[in-house]
N, CA, C and O atoms as a printed pandas DataFrame, in Angstrom:
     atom_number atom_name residue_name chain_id  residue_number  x_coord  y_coord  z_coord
0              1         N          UNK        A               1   51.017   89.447   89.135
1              2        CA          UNK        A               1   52.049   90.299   88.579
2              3         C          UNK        A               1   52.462   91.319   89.637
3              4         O          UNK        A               1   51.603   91.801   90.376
4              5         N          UNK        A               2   54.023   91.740   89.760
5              6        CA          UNK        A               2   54.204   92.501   90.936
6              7         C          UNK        A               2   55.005   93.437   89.916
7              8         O          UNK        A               2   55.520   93.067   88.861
8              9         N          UNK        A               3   55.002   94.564   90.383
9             10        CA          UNK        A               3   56.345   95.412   89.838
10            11         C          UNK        A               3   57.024   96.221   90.741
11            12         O          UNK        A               3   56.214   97.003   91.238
12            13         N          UNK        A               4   58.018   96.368   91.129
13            14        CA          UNK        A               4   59.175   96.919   91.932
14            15         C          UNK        A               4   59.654   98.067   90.983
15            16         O          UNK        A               4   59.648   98.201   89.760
16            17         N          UNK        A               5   60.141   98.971   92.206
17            18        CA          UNK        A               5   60.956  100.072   91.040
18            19         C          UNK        A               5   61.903  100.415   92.574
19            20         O          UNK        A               5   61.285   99.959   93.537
20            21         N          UNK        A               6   62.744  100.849   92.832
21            22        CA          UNK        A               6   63.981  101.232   93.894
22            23         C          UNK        A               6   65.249  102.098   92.930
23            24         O          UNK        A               6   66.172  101.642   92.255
24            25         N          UNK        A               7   64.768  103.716   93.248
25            26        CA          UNK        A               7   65.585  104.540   93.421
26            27         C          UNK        A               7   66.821  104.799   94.162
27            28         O          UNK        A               7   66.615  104.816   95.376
28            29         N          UNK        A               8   68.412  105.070   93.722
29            30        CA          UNK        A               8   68.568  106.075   94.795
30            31         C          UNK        A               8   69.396  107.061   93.968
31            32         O          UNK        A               8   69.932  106.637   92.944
32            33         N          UNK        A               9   69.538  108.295   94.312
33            34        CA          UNK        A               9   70.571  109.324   93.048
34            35         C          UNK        A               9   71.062  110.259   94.598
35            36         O          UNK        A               9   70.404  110.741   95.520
36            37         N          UNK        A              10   72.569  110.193   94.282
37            38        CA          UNK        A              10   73.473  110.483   95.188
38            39         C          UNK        A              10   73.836  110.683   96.571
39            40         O          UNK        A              10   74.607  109.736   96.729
40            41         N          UNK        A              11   73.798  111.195   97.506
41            42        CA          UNK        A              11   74.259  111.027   98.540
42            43         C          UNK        A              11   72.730  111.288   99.071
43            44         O          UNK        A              11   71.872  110.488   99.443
44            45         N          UNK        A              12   72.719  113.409   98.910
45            46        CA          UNK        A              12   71.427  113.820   99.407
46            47         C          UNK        A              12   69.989  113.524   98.889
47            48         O          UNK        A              12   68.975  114.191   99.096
48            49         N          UNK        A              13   70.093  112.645   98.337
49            50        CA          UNK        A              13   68.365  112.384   97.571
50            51         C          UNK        A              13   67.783  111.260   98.818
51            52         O          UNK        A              13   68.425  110.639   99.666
52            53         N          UNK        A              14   66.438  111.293   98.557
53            54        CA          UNK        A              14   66.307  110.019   99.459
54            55         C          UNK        A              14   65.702  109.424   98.441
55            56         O          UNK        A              14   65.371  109.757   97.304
56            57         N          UNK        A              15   65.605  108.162   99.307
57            58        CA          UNK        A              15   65.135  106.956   98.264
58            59         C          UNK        A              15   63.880  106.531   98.465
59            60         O          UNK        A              15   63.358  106.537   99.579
60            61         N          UNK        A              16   63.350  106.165   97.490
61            62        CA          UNK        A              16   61.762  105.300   97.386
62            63         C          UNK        A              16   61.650  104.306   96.561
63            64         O          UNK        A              16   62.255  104.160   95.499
64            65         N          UNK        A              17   60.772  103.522   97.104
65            66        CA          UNK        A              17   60.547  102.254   96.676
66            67         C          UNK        A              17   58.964  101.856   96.700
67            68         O          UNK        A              17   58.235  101.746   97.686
68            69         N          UNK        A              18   58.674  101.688   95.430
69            70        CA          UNK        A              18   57.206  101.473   95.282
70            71         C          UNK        A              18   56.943  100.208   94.761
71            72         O          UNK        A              18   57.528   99.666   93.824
72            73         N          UNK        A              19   55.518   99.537   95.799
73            74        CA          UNK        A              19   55.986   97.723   94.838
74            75         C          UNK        A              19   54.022   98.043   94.580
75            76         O          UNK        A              19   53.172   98.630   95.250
76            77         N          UNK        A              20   54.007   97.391   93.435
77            78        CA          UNK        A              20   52.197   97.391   92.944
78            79         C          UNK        A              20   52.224   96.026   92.961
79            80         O          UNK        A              20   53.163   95.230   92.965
80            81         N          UNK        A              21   51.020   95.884   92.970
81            82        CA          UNK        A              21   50.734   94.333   92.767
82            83         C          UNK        A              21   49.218   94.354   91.782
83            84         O          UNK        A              21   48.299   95.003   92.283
84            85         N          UNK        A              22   49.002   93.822   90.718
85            86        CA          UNK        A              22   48.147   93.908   89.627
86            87         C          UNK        A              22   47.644   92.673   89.262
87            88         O          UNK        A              22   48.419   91.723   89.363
88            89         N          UNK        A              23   46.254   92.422   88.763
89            90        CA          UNK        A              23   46.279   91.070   88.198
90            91         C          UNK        A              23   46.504   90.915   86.672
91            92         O          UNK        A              23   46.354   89.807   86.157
92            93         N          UNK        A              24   46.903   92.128   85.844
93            94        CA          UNK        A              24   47.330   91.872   84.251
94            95         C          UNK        A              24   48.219   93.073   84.029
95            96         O          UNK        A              24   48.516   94.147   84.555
96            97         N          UNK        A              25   48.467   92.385   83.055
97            98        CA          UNK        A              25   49.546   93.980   82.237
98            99         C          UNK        A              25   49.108   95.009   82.555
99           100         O          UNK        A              25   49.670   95.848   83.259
100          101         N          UNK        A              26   47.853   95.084   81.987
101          102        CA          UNK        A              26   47.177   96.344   81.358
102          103         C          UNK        A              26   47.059   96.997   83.132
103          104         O          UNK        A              26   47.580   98.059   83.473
104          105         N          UNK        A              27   46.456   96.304   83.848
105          106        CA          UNK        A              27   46.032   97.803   85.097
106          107         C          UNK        A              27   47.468   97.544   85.433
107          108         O          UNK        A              27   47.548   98.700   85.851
108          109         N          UNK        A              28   48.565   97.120   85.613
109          110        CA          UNK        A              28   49.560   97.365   86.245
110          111         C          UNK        A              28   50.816   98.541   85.199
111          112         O          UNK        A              28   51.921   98.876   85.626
112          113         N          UNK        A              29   50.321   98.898   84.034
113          114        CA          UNK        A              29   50.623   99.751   82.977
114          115         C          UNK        A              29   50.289  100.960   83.512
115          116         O          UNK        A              29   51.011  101.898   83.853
116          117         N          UNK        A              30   48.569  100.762   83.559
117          118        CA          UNK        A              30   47.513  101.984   84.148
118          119         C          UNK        A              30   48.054  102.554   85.710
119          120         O          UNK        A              30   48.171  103.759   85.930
120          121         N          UNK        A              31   48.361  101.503   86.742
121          122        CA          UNK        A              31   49.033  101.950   87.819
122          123         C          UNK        A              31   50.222  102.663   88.106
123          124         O          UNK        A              31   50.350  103.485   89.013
124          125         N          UNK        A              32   51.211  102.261   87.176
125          126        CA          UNK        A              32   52.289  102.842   86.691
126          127         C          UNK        A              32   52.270  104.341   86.376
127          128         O          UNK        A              32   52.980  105.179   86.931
128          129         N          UNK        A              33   51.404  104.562   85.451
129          130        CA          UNK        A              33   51.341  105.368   84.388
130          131         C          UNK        A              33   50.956  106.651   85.859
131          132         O          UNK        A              33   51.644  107.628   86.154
132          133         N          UNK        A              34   49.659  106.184   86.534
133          134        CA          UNK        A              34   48.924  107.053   87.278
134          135         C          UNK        A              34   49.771  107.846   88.776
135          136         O          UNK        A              34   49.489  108.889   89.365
136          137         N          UNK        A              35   51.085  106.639   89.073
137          138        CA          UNK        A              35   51.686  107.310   89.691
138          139         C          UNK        A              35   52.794  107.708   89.060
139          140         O          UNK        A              35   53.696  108.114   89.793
140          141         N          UNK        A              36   52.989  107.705   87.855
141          142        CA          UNK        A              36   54.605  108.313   87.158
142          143         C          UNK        A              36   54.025  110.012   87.367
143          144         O          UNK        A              36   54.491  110.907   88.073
144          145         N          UNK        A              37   52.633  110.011   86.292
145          146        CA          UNK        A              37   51.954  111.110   86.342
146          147         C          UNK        A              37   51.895  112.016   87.791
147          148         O          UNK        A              37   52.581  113.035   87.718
148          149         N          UNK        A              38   51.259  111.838   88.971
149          150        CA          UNK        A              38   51.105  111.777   90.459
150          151         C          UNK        A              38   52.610  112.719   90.531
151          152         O          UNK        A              38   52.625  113.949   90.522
152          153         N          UNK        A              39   53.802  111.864   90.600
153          154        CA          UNK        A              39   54.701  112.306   90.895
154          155         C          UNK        A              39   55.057  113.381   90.377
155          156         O          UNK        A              39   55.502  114.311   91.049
156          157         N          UNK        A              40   54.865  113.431   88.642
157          158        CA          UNK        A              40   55.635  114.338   87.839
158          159         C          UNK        A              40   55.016  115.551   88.434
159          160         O          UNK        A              40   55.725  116.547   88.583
160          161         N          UNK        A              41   53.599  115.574   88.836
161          162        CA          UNK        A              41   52.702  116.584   89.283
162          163         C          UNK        A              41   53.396  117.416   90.574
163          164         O          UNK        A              41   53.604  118.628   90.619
164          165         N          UNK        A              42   53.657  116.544   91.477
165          166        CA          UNK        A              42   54.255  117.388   92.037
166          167         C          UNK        A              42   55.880  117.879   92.238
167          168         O          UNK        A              42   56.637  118.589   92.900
168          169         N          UNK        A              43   55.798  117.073   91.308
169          170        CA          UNK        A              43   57.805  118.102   91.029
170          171         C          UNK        A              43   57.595  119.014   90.283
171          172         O          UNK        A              43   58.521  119.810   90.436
172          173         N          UNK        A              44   56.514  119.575   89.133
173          174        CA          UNK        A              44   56.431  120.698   88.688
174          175         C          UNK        A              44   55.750  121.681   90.059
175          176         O          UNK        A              44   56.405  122.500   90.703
176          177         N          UNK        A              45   54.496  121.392   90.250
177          178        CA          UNK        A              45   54.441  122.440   91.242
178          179         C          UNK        A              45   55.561  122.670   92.266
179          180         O          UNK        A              45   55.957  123.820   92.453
180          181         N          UNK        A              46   56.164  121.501   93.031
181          182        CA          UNK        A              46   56.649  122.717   93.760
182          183         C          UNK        A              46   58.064  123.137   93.472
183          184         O          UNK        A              46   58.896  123.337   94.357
184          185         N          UNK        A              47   58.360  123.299   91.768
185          186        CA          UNK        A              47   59.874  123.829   91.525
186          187         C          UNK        A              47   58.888  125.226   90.872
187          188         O          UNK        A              47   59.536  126.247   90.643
188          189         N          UNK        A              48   57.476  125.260   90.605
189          190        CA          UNK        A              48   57.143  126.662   89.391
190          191         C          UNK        A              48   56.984  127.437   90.108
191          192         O          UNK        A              48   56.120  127.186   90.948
192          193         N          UNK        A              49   57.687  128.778   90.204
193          194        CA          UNK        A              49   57.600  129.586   91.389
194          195         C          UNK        A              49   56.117  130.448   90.627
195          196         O          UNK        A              49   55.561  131.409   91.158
196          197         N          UNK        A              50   55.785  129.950   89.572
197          198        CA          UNK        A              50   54.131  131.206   89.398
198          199         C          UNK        A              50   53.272  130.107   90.207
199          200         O          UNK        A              50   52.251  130.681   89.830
200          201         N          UNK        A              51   52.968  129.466   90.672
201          202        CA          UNK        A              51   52.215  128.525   91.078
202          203         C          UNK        A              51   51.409  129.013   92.514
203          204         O          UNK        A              51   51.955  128.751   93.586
204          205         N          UNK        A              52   50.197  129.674   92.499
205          206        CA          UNK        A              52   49.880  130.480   93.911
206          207         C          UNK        A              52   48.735  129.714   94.403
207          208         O          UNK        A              52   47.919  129.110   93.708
208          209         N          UNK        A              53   48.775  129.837   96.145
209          210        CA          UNK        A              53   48.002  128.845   96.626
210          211         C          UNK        A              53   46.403  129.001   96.379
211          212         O          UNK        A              53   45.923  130.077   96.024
212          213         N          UNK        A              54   45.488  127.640   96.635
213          214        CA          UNK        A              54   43.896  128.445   96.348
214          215         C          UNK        A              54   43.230  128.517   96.978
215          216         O          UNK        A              54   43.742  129.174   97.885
216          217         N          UNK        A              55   41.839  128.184   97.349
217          218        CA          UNK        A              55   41.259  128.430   98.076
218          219         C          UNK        A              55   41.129  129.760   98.838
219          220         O          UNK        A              55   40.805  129.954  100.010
220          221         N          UNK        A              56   41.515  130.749   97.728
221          222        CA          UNK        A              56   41.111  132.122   98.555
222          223         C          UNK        A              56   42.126  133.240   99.210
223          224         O          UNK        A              56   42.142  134.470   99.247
224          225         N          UNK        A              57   43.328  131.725   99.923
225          226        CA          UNK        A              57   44.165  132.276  100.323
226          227         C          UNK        A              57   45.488  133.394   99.806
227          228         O          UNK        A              57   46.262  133.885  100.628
228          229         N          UNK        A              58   45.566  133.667   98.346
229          230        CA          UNK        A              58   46.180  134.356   97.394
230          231         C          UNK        A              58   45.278  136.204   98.215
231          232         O          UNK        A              58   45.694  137.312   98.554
232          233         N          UNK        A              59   43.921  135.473   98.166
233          234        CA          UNK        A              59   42.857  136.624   98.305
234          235         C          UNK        A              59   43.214  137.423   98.846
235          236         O          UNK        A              59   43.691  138.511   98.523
236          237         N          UNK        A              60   42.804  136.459  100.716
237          238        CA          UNK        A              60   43.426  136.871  102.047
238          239         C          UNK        A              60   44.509  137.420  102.239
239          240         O          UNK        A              60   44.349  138.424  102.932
240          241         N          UNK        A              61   45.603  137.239  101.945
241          242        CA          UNK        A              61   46.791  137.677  102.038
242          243         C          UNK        A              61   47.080  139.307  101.220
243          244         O          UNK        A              61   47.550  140.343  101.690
244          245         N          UNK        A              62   46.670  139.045  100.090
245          246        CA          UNK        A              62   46.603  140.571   99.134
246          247         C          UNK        A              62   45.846  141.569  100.170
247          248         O          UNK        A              62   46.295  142.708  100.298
248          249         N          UNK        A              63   44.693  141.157  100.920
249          250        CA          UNK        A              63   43.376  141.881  101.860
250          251         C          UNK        A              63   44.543  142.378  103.001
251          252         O          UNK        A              63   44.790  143.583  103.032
252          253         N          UNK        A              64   45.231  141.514  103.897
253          254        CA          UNK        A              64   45.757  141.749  104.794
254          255         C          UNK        A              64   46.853  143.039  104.330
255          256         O          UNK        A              64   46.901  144.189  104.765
256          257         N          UNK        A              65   47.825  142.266  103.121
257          258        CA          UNK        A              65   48.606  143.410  103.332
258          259         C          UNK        A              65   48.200  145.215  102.926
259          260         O          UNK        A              65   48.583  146.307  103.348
260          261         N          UNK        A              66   47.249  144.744  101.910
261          262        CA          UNK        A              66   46.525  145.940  101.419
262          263         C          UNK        A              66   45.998  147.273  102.991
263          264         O          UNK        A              66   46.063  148.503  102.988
264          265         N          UNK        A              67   45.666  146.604  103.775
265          266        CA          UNK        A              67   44.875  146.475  104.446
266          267         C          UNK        A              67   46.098  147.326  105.586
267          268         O          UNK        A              67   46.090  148.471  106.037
268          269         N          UNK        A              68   46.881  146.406  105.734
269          270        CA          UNK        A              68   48.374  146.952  106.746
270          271         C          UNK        A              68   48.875  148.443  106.047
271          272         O          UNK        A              68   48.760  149.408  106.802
272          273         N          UNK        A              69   49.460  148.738  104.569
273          274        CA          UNK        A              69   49.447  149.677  103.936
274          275         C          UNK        A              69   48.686  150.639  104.015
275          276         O          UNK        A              69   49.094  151.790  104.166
276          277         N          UNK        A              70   46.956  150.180  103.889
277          278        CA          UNK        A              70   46.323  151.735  104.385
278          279         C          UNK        A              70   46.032  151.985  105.407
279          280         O          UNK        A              70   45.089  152.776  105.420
280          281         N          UNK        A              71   46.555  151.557  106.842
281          282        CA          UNK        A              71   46.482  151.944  107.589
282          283         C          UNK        A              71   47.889  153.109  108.187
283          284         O          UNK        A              71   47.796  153.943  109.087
284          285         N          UNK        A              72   49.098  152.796  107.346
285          286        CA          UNK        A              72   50.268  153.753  107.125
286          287         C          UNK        A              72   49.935  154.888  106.578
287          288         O          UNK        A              72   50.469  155.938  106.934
288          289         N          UNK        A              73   49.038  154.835  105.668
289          290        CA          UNK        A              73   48.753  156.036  104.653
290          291         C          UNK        A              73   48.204  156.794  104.840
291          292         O          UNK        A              73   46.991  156.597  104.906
292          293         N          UNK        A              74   48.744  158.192  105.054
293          294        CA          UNK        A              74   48.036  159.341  105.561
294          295         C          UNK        A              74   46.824  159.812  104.976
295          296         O          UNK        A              74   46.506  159.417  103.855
296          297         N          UNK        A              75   46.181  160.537  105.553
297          298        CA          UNK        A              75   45.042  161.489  104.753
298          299         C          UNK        A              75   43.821  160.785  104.469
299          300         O          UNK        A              75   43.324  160.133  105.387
300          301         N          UNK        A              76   43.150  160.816  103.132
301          302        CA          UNK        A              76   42.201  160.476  102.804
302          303         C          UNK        A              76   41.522  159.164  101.919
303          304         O          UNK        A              76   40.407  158.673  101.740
304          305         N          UNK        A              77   43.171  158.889  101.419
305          306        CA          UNK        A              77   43.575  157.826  100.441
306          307         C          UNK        A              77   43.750  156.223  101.059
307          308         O          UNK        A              77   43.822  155.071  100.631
308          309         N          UNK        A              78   43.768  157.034  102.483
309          310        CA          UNK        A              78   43.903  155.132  103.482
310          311         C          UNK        A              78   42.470  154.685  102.902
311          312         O          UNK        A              78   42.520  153.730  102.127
312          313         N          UNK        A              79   41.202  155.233  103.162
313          314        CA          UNK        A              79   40.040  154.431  103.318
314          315         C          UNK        A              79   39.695  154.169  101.689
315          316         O          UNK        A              79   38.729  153.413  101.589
316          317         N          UNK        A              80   40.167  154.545  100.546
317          318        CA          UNK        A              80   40.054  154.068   98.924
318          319         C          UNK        A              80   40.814  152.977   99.655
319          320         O          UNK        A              80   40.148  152.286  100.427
320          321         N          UNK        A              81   41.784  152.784   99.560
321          322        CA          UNK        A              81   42.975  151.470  100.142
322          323         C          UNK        A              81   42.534  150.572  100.986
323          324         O          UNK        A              81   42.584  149.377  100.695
324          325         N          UNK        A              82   42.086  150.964  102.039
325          326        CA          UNK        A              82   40.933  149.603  102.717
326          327         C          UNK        A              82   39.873  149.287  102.048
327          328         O          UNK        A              82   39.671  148.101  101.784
328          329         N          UNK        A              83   39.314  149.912  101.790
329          330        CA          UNK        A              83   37.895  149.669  100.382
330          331         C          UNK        A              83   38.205  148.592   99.807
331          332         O          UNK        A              83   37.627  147.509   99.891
332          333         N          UNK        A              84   39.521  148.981   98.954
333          334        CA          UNK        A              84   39.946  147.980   97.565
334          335         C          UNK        A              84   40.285  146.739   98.506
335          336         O          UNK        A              84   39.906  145.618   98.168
336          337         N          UNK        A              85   41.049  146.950   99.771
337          338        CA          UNK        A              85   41.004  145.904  100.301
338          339         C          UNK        A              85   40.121  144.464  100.944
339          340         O          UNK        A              85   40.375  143.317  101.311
340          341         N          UNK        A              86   39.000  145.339  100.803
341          342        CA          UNK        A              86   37.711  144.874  101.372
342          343         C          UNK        A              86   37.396  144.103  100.258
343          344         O          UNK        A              86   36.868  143.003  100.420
344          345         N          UNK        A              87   37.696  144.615   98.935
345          346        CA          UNK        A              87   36.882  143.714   97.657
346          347         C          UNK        A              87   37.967  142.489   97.672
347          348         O          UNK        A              87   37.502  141.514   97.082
348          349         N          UNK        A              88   38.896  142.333   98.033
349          350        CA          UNK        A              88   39.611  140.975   97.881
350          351         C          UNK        A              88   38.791  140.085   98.875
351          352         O          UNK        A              88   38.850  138.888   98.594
352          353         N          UNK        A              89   38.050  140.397   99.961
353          354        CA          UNK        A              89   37.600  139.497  100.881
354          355         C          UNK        A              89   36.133  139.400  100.492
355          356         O          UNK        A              89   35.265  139.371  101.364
356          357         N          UNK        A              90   35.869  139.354   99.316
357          358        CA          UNK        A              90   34.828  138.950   98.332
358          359         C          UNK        A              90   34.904  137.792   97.977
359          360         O          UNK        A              90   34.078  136.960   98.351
360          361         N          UNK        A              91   35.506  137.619   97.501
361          362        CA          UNK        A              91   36.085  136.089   96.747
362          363         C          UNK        A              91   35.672  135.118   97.795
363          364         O          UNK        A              91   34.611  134.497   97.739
364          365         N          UNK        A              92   37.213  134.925   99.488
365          366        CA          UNK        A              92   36.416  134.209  100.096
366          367         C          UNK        A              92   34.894  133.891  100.520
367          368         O          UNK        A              92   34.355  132.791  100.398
368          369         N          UNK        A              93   34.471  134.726  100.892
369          370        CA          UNK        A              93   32.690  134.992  101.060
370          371         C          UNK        A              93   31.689  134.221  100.336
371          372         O          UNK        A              93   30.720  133.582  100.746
372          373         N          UNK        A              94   32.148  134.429   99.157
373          374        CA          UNK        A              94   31.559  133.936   98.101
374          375         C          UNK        A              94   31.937  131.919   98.292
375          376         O          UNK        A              94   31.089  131.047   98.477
376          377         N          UNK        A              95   33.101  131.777   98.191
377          378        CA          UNK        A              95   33.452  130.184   98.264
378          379         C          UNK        A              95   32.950  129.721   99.523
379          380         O          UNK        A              95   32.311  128.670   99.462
380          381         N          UNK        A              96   33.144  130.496  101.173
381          382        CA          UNK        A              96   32.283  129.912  102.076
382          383         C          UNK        A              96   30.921  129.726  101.790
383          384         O          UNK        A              96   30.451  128.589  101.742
384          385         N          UNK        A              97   30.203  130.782  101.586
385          386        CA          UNK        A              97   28.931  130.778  101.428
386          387         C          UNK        A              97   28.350  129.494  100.651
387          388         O          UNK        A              97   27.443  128.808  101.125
388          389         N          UNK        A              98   28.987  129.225   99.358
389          390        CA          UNK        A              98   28.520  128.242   98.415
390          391         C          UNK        A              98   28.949  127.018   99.138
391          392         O          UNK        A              98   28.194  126.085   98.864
392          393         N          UNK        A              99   30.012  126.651  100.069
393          394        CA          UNK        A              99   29.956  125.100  100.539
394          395         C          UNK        A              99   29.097  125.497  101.761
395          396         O          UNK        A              99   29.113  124.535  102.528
396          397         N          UNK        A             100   28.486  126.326  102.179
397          398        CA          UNK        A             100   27.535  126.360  103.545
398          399         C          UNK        A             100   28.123  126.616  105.084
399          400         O          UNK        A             100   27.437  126.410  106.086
400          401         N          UNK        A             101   29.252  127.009  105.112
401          402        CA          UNK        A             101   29.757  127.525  106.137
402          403         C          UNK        A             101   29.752  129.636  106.301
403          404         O          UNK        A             101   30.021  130.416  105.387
404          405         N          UNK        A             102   29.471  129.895  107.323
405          406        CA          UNK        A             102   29.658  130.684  107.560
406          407         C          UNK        A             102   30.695  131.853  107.324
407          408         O          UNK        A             102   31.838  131.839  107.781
408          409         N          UNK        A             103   30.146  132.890  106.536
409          410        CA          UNK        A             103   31.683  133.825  105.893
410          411         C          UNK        A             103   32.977  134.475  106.647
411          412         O          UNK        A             103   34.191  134.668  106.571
412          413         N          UNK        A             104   31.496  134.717  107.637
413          414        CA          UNK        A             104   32.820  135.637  108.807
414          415         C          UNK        A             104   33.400  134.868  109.221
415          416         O          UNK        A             104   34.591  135.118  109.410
416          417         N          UNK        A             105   32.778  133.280  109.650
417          418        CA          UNK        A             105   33.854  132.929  110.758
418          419         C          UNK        A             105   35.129  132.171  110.124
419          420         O          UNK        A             105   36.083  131.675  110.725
420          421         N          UNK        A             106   34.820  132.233  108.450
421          422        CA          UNK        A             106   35.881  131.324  107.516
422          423         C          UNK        A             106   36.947  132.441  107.563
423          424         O          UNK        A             106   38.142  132.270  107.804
424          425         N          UNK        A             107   36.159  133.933  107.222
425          426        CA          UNK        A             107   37.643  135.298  107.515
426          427         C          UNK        A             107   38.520  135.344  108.099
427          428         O          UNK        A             107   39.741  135.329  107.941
428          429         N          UNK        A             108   37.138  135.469  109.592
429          430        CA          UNK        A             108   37.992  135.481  110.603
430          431         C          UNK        A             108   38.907  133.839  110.622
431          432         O          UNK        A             108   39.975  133.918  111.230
432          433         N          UNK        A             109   38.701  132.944  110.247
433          434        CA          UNK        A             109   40.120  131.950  110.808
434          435         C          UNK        A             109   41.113  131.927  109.426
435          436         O          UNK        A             109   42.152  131.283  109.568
436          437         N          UNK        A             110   40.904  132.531  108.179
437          438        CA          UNK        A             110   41.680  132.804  107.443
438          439         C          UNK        A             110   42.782  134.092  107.668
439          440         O          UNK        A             110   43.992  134.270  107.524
440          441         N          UNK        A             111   42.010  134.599  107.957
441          442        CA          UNK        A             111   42.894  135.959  108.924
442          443         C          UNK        A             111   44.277  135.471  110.229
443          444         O          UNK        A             111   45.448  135.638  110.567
444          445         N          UNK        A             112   43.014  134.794  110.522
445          446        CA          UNK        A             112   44.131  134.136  111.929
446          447         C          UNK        A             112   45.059  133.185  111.082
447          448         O          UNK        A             112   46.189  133.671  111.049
448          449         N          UNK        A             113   44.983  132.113  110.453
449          450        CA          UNK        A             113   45.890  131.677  109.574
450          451         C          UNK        A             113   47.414  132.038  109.393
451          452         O          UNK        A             113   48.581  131.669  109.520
452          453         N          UNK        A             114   46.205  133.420  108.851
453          454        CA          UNK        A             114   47.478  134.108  107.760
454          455         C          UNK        A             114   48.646  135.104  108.692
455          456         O          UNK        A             114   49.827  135.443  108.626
456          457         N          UNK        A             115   47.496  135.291  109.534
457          458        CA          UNK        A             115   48.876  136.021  111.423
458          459         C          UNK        A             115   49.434  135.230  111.592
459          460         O          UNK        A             115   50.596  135.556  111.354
460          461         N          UNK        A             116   49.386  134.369  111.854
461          462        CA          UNK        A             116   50.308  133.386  112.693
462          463         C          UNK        A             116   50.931  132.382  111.786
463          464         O          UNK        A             116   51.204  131.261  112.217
464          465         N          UNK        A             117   51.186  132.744  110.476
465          466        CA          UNK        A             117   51.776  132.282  109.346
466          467         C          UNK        A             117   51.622  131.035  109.130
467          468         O          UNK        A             117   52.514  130.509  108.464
468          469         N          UNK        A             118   50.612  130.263  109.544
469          470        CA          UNK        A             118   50.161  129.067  109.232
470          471         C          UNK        A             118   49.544  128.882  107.890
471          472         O          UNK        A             118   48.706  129.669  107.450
472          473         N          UNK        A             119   50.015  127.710  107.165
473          474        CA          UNK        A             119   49.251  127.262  106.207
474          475         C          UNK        A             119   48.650  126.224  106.126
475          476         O          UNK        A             119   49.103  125.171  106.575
476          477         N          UNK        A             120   47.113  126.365  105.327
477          478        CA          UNK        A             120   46.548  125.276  105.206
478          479         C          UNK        A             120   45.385  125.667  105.607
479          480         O          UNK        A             120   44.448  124.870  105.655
């Protein structure tokens, strides 16, 4: 059993073409089904603008800018402001630590990451 499917919708869309090959109805239903699903998955994420990245990096980024801010802030109120900033870089710590890599050096390249506006 084979099934074909060939898209195309207007000028700027591009097109895809997916061919399965199954030995019965039923898993070629199940195959179907698993990439209709697959797909739908990611056309909601990336049209839901609440949708924030994970692994920490939501964390990092709140740390950094927090972090840029109290260093603007005069007086006595910068170092409450780095403090609070410091507790966002909890979270990561915590997720390195538990897969067995090292905290600082996951910071430090989440840090660098997040400078040089790289993702991932």
């Amino acid at each position: 059993k084979q099934w074909y499917q060939r898209r195309v919708r207007g000028e700027e869309s591009a097109m895809s073409t997916i061919i399965i090959r199954g030995s019965t109805d039923n898993i070629m239903d199940d195959i179907e089904r698993a990439i209709d699903d697959g797909v739908n998955s990611v056309k909601v994420l990336s049209r839901d603008q609440r949708c924030l990245p994970g692994a920490a990096a939501t964390e990092i980024e709140l740390a950094k800018q927090l972090m840029t801010y109290g260093e603007q802030t005069p007086g006595m109120e910068q170092y409450a402001i780095k403090k609070f900033a410091e507790a966002f870089e909890v979270f990561p710590k915590i997720l390195a630590e538990n897969t067995g890599l090292k905290a600082n050096e996951v910071l430090a390249n989440m840090y660098n990451a997040h400078q040089d506006k790289v993702s991932g």
